[in-house]
Every structure is written in C-alpha cells, then in structure tokens.
C-alpha positions as CSV (number, residue, x, y, z in Angstrom):
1,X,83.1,95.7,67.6
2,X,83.1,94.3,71.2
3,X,85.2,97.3,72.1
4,X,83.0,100.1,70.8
5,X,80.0,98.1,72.3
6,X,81.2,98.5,76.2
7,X,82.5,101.5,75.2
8,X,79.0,103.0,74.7
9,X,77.2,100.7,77.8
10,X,80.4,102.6,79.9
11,X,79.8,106.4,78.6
12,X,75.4,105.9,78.9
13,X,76.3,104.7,82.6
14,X,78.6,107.5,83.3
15,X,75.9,109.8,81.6
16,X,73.1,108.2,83.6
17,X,75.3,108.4,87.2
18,X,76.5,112.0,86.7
19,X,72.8,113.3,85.7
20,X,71.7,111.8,88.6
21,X,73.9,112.3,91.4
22,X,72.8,115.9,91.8
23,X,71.2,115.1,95.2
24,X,73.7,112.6,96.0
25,X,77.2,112.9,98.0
26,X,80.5,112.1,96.0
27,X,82.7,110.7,99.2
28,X,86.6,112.3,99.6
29,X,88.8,112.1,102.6
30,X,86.5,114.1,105.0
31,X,84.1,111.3,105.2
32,X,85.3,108.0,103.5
33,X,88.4,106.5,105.2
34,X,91.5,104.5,103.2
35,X,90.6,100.9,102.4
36,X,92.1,97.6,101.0
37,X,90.1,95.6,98.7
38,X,90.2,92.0,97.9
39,X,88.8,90.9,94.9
40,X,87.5,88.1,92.8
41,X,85.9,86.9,89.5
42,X,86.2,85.9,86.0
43,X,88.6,87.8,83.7
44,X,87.7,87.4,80.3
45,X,84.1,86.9,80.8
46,X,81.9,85.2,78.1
47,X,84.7,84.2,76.1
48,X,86.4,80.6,75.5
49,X,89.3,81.6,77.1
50,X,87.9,82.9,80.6
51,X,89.7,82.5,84.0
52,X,89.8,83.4,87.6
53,X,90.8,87.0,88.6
54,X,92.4,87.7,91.6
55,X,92.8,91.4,92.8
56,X,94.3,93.6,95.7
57,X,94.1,96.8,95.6
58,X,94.7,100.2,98.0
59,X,92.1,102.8,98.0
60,X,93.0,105.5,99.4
61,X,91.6,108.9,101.0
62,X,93.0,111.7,100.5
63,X,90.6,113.2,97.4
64,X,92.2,115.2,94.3
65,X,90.3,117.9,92.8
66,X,87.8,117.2,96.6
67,X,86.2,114.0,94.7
68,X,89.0,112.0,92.9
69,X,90.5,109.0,95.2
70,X,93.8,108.0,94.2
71,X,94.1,103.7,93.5
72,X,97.0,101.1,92.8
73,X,96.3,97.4,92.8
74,X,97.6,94.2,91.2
75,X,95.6,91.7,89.6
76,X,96.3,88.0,88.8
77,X,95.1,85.1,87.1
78,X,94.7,81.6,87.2
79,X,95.8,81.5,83.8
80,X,99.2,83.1,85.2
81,X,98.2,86.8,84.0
82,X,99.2,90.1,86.0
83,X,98.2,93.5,85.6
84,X,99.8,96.1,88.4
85,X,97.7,99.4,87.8
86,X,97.3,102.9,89.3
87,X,94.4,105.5,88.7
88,X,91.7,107.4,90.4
89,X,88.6,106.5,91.5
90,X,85.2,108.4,92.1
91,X,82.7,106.8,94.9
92,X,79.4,108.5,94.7
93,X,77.0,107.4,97.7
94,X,73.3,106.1,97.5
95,X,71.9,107.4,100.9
96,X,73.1,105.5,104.1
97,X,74.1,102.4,102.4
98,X,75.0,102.3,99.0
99,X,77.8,103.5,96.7
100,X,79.0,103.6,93.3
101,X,82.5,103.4,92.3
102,X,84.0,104.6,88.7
103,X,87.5,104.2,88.3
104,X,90.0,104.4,85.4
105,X,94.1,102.7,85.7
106,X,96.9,102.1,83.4
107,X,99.9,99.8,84.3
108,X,102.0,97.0,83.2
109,X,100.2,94.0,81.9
110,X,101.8,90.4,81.7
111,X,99.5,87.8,79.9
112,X,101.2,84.9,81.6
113,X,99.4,81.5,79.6
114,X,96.2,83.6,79.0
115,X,94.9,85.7,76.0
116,X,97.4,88.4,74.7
117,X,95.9,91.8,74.8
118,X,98.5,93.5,72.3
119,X,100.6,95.5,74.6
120,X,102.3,95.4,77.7
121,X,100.4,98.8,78.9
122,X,96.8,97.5,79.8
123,X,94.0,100.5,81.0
124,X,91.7,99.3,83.4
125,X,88.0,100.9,83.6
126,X,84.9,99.9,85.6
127,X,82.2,100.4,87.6
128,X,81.3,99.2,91.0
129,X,77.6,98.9,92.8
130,X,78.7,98.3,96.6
131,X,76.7,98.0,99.9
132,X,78.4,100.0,102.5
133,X,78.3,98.9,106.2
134,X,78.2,101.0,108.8
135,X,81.6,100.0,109.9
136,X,82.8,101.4,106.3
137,X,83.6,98.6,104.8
138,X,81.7,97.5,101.4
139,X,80.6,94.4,99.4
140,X,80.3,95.1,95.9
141,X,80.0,93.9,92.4
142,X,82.4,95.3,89.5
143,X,82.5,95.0,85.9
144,X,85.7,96.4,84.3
145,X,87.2,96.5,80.5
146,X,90.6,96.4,79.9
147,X,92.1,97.5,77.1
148,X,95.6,99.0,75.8
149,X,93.9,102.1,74.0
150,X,95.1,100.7,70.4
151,X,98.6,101.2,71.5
152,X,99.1,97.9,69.9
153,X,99.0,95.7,66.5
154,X,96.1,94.1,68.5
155,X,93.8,94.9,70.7
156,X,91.1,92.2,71.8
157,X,90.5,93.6,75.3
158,X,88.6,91.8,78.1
159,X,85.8,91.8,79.9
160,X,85.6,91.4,84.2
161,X,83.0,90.7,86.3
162,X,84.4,90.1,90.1
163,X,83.0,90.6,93.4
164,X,85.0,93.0,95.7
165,X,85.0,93.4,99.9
166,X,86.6,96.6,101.1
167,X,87.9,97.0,104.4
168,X,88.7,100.1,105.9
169,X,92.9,100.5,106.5
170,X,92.3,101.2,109.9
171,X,91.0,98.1,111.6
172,X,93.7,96.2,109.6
173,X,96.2,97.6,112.5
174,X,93.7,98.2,115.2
C-alpha cells in the first residue's frame, strides 16, 4: 500500500513539473557545471525504525539526450546501511534562482543493522527543490523512495527526506 501511495504522489509531481516547464529551461552541460553533493537526513522516514542518512554523490555535466545528467553516489547510515547507486538526473530551472531535480538510480544495497529491503539491488528515485546561488552551487531539500522493483520475496521500501548542498567541481581544485 505504502508503495503504490508514493508511487502515485511521484507520477502527479512528475505530471505537474513536465506540464509546466514549458516556459522553463531544463539545465545540460552548456550552462550547469559538474558538482559534488553532500547530503543528509533521515532514511526510513515516519517509520519505527528510522536513521540518519549520509550521502555523496557526483553530478555531472555532460547531458545525454541534451537534458539527462549522468549521477553515481553512495549513501550510508547510521544504522550501518549502504547503497552505492548510478542513474540520470534531470534539473529543470525556476528563473534565476531555483531548480528542480528528478532523478532515478539502481545499485547495490547493504542493510547493515537497519531494515531489510528484500534485495541487494535497491532503485533510488526522488525529487529535489533547490535554491541555486549565483556561484552555482545549490541548497536543496529531497525526498527519495527506494525500492528493489519487487525483485525480491519482500519489498518494504523506504522513505528519505534529507537536505542536500551542491558545490560546483570546479572550485573544489581552484
């Protein structure tokens, strides 16, 4: 139930974003640059079992299909959890100063002393609202489902709500 629940709240947002983004600019490499983002939050949101979530992850620039920015991160837990992941992503800016992310990953999922999500192949899908400074990097907040796609026995999913800053790659190494 809880899975076909965020299931429909993901496709109305998608729906809602794409009808609306006709007079909006979707970023790719031309005018977005490669960024790191550090990550936090709670992983298993709402539920008894909830912990901290950790994540890094490497966006980067150059855009597949003009639109589509490749992704790979790792998240961790405190309850000892790890997800390494890969995807695209789609960043669709607001004007000046405002962006939306969609992104969908698979990857290898370890459940470490938290809740078993039924498979050792985890997809990761979410949505991000982000302020974006002029200096290109963003503040945002995320919420993401993971889930292994009923390639399990099992499959209980979880819910995260984290808070992300992006930094461009560039002024790492200038």
């Amino acid at each position: 139930m809880r899975v076909k629940f965020w299931g429909v709240l993901a496709g109305m947002a998608a729906f809602v974003v794409a009808g609306s983004c006709q007079a909006q600019e979707f970023t790719n490499s031309s005018n977005d640059s490669a960024q790191i983002g550090f990550s936090t939050g709670i992983f298993n949101v709402g539920e008894d079992d909830e912990a901290t979530e950790f994540r890094l992850d490497y966006r980067d620039n150059h855009a597949l299909l003009d639109f589509l920015r490749p992704i790979a991160g790792v998240m961790v837990t405190s309850d000892k959890a790890v997800h390494g992941y890969g995807g695209v992503m789609a960043d669709i800016l607001w004007g000046d100063h405002f962006a939306t992310s969609l992104y969908t990953s698979v990857g290898a999922f370890h459940d470490g002393d938290g809740e078993d999500l039924g498979h050792w192949i985890e997809f990761r899908s979410g949505i991000e609202l982000a302020y974006h400074f002029d200096n290109q990097s963003r503040v945002g907040l995320g919420f993401a489902h993971i889930s292994n796609a009923n390639l399990g026995d099992e499959n209980p999913g979880a819910e995260v709500l984290s808070l992300t800053y992006t930094i461009p790659v560039g002024s790492i190494f200038n």
